[in-house]
TIROSE-658310 format. One record per atom (N, C-alpha, C, CB): x, y, z; residue in one letter. Coordinates in steps of 0.05 Angstrom, whole numbers, plus 5000, padded with zeros to 4 digits. Each point is the difference from the previous one (the first is absolute). Last residue first. Glycine has a CB too. Example, Ala and Ser with C-alpha at 12.3 -4.5 7.8 and 13.67 -1.06 7.14 Angstrom:
525749555142S;501650245001S;498550225014S;502449874957S;498248985042A;498250245000A;501850245000A;496249775025A;
# end
This chain:
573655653877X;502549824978X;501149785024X;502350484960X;492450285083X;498149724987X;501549834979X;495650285004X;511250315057X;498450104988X;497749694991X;503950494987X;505249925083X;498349854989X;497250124986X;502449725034X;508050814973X;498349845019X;497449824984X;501350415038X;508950174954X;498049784992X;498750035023X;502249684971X;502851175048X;500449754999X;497149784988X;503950175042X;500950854945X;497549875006X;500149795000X;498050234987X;508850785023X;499949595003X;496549965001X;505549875041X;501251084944X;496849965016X;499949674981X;496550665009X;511750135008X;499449634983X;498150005015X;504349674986X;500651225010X;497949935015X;499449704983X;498250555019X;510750244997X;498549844976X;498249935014X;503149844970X;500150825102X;501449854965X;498049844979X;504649875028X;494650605074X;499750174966X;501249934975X;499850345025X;494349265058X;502349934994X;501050234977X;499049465015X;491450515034X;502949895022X;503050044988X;496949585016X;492850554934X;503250185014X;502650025008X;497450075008X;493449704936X;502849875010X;503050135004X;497549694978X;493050595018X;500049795012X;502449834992X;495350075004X;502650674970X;501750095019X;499749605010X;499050725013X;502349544882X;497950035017X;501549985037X;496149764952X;510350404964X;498449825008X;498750085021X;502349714983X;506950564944X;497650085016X;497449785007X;501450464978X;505449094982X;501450274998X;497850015029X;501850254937X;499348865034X;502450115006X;500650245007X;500749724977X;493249305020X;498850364999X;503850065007X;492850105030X;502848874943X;502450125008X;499650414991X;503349374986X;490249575026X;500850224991X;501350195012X;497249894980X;499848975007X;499950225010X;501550294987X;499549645036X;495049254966X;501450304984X;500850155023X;496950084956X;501848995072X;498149994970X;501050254981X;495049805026X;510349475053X;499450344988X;498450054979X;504150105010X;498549025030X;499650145021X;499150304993X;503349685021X;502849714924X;496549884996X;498150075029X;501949524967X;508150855008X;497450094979X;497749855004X;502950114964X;503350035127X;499549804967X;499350164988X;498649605005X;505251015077X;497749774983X;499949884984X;498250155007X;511050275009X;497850055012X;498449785007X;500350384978X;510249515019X;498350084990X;497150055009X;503149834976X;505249875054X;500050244995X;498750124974X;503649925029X;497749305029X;501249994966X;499650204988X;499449594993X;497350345097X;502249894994X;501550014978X;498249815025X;494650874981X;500749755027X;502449954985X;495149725021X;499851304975X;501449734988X;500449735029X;503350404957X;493050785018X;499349835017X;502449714983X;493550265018X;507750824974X;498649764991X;500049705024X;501750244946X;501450655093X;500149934983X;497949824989X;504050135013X;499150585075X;499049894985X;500249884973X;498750215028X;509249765035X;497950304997X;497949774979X;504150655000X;504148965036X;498650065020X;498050235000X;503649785016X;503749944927X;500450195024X;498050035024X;502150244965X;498049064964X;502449935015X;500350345019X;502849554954X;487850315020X;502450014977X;501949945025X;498750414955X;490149395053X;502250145004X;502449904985X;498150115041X;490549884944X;502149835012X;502550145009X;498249644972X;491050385005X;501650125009X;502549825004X;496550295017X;492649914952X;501549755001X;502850054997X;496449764984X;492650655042X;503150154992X;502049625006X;499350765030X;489549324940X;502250025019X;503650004989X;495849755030X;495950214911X;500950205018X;500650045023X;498550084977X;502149194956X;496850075006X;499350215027X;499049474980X;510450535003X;499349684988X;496650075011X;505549565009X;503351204979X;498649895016X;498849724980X;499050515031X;509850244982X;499349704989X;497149995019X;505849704990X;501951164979X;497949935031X;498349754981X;498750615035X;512549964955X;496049974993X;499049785024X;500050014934X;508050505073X;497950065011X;497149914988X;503250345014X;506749304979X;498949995033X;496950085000X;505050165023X;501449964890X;497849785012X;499649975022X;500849804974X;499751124979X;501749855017X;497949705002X;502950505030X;495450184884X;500450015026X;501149685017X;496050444992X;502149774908X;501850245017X;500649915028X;497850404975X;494849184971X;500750234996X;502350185008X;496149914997X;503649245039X;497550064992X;499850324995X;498349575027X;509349465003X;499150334997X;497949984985X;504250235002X;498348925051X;499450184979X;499650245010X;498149694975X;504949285056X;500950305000X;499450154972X;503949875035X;494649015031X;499150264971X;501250275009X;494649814987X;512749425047X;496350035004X;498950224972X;500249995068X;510150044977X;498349814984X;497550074997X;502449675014X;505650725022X;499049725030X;497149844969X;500150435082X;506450264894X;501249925016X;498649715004X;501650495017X;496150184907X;498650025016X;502549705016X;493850284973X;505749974942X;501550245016X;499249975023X;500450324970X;495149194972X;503649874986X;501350275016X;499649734935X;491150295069X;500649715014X;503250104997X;495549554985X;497651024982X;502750165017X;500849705007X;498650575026X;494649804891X;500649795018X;503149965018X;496649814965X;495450984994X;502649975002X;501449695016X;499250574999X;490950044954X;500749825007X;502749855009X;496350104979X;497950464967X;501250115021X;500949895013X;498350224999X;497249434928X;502650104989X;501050205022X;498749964950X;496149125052X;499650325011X;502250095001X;496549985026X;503549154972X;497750004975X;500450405002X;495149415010X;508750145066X;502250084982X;498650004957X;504549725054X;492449875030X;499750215000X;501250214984X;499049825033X;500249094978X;498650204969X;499850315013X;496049584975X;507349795094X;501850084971X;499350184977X;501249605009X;494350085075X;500950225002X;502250054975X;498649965053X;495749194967X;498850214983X;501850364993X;495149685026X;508949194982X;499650305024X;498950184984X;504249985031X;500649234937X;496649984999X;499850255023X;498549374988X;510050274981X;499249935027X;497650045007X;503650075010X;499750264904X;501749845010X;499050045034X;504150044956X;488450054952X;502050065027X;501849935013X;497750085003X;495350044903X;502349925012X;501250115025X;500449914957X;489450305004X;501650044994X;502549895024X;497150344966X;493749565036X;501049834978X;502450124998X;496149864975X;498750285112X;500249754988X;501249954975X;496649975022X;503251004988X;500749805037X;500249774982X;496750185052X;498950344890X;503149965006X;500749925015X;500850234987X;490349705010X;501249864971X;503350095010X;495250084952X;500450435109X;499149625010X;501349904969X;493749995037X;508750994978X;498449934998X;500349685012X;499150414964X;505450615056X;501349694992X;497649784997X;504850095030X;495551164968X;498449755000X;502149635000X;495950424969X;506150735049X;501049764984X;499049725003X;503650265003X;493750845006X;499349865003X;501349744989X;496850345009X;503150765004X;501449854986X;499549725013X;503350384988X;492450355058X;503749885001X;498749864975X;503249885059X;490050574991X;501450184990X;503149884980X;497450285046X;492049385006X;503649894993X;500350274989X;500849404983X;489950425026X;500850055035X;503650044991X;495449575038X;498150114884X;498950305013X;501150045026X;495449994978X;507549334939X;500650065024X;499450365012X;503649554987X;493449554927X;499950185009X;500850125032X;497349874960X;502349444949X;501550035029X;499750345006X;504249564991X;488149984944X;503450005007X;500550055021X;501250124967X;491349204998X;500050315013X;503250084997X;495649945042X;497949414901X;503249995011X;500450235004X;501949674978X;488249884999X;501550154988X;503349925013X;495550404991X;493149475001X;503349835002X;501850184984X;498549475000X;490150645042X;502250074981X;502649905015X;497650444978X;490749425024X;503449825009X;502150214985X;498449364996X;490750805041X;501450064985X;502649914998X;497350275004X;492349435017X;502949955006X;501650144983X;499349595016X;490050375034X;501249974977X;503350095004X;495050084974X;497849945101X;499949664986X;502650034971X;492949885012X;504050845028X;502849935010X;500649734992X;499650305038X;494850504897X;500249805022X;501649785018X;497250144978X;502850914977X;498949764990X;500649805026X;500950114944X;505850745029X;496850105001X;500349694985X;498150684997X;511749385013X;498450124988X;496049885019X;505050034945X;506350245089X;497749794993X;496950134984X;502249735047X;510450264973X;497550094992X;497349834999X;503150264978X;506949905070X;498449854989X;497850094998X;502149725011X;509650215010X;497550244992X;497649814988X;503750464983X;506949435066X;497349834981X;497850145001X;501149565010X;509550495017X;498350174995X;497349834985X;504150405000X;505349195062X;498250104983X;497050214995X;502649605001X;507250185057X;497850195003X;498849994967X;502550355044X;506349085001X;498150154986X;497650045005X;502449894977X;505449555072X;499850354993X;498350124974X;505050005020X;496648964958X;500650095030X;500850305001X;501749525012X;490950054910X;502550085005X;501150115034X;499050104946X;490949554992X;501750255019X;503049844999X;495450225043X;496449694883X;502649845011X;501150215017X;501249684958X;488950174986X;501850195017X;501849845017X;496650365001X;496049324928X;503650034996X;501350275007X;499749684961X;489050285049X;501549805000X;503450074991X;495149734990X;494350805049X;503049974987X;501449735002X;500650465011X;488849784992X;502149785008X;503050134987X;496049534998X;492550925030X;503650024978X;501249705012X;502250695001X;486949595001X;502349865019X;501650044972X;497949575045X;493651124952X;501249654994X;501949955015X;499449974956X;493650655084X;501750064988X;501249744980X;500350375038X;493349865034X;499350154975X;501450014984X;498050215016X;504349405076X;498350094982X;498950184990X;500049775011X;510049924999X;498450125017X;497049974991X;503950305011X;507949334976X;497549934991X;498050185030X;501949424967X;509050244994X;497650184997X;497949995002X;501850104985X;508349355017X;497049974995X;498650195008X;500149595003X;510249934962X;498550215023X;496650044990X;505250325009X;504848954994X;497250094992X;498850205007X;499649664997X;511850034993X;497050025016X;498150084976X;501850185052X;509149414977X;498150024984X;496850045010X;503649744975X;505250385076X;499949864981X;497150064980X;503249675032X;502350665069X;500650014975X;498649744987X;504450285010X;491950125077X;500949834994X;500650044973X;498249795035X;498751065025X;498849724984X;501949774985X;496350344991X;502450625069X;501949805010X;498649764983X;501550215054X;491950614935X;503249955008X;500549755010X;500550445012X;491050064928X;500449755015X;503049975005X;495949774978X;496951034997X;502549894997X;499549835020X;502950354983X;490250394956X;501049735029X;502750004999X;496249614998X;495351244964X;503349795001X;500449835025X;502950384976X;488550224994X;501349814989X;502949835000X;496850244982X;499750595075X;500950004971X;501149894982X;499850205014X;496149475074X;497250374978X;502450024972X;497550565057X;506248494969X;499650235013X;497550174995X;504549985000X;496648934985X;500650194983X;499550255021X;498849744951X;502949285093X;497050154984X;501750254986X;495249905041X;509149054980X;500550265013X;496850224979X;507549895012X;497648994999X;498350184990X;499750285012X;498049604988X;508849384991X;499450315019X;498450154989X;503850045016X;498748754978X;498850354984X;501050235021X;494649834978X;508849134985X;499950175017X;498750224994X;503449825014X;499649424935X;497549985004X;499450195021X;499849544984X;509150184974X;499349905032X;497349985008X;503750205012X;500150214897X;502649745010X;498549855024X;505150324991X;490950564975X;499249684987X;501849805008X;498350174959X;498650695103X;502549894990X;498949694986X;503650275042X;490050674958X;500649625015X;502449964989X;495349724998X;497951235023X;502249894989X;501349615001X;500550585013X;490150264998X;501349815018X;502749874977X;494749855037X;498051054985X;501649924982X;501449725016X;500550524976X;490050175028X;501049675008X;502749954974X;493749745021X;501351294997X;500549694981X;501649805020X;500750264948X;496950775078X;498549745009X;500949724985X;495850335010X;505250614943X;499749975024X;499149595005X;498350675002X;505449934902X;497149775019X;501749965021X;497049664963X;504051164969X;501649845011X;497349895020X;505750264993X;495050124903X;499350045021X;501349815016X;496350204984X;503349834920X;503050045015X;498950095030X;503450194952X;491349344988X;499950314987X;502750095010X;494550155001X;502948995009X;501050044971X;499150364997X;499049384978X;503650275121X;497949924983X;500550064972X;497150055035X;510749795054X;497850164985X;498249904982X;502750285005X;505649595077X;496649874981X;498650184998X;499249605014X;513050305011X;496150104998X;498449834988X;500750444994X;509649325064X;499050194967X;497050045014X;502949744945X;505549525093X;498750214994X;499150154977X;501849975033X;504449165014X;498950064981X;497950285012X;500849454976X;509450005049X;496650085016X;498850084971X;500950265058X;507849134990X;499750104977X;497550225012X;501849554964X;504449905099X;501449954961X;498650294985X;499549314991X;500550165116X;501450264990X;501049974968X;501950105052X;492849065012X;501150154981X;500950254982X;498649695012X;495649935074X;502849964995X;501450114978X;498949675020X;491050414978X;501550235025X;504149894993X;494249975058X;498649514898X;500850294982X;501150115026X;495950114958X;501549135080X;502349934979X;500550314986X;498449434988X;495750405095X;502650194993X;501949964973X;500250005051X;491449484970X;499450274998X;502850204999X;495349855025X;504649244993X;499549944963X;499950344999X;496249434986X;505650345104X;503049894985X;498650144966X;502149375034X;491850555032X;500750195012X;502749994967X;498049965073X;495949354939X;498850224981X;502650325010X;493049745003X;509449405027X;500749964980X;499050274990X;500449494999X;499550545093X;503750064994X;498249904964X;505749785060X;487650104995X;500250194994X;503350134985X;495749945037X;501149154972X;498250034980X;501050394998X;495049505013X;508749925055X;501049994976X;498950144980X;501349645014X;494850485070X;502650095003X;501050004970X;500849835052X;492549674972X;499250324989X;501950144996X;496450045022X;504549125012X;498949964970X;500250295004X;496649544986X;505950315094X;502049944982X;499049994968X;502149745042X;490950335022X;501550265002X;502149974994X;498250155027X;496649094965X;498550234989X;502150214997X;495549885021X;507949435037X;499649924968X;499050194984X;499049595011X;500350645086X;501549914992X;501149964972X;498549915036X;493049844995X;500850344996X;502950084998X;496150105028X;501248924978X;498850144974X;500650274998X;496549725000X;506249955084X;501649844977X;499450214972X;499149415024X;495350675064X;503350214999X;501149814964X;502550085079X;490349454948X;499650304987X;502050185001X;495949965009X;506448954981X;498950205021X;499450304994X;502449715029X;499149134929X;500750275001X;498350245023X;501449834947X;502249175037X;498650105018X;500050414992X;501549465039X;501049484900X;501050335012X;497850085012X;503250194965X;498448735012X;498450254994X;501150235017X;495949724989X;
# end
């Protein structure tokens, strides 16, 4: 039999809490990690007035995740830094019915627009509209070259390196066969490959050229990431928001897979 001792149990306690706080701590930053997407717009009533105060909450359906945020005095929210994939959004105040938007698909760097109306009646009652929001970019100025999750995974790769399909983007210049020491080398509109700028759930992912100046990142076989490591990403070439500054060349903003209730 174990002699246990009250230092023991406290102890034990304060290693449990410890864990319990790193898991709720870990589940709460998941939307924080991920640099992809955000959604915004209004709430108005069926006269076109704007509702203050509304309870808007959003759920990644892939994961069951929400973020909820209250509507402005001039009706508008926005929810930033939100995980690419598929969402729900929900409305609801009293006196008012509950909206459900359904088949809003964000995209990595996009700024959807979701506008929502609610009509006069009771909250107990449900309004559902399904629809397929578009791509909408209220922060981008550039010309936008999306590489989606169906192309990654289905389309053909010699060595499976997501960084091939960049060349989907008719700005797009593949410099490998001029390039000395190897590895990815792209031009991007014109400009020099040293200066675009690679990030992966927005951190900067950096490698160097046989001169020793910034470049694409590569390992050994001088290739990138798998394709079964990369869900989408998207390639900005002209003008672009400041937040990406660092580099003035092309900009590859990377979203890597991650886990979902599938």
């Amino acid at each position: 039999m174990v002699n246990w001792k009250k230092t023991d149990f406290t102890k034990l306690a304060t290693t449990l809490i410890g864990i319990v706080l790193v898991i709720v701590l870990a589940g709460g930053l998941v939307f924080a990690q991920n640099f992809s997407a955000a959604i915004s717009g209004f709430v108005r009533d069926s006269t076109g007035a704007v509702i203050p105060g509304t309870t808007v909450t959003a759920k990644h359906t892939e994961t069951g995740l929400t973020r909820t945020v209250q509507s402005n005095e001039e009706g508008g929210y926005t929810m930033p830094q939100l995980p690419v994939g598929s969402y729900e959004v929900t409305a609801e105040k009293p006196g008012f019915r509950q909206q459900v938007r359904s088949g809003i698909t964000l995209v990595v760097a996009q700024d959807a627009v979701v506008n929502l109306t609610l009509d006069v009646g009771d909250l107990a009652e449900k309004i559902t509209v399904t629809e397929d929001i578009p791509i909408v970019n209220t922060t981008l100025n550039s010309v936008s070259g999306l590489i989606n999750e169906k192309q990654i995974k289905d389309m053909p790769l010699n060595g499976r390196s997501f960084n091939d399909l960049l060349v989907l983007n008719t700005t797009v210049n593949d410099n490998r066969s001029n390039t000395a020491a190897g590895g990815p080398s792209y031009s991007i509109s014109g400009k020099r490959q040293e200066t675009n700028r690679w990030t992966i759930n927005g951190m900067d992912y950096v490698g160097t050229n046989s001169q020793g100046t910034a470049n694409a990142p590569n390992g050994m076989s001088d290739q990138l990431l798998g394709v079964d490591a990369v869900r989408e990403y998207n390639v900005l070439g002209h003008t672009y928001d400041a937040e990406y500054s660092k580099q003035s060349g092309g900009q590859i903003t990377v979203v890597t897979t991650s886990r979902t209730n599938q």
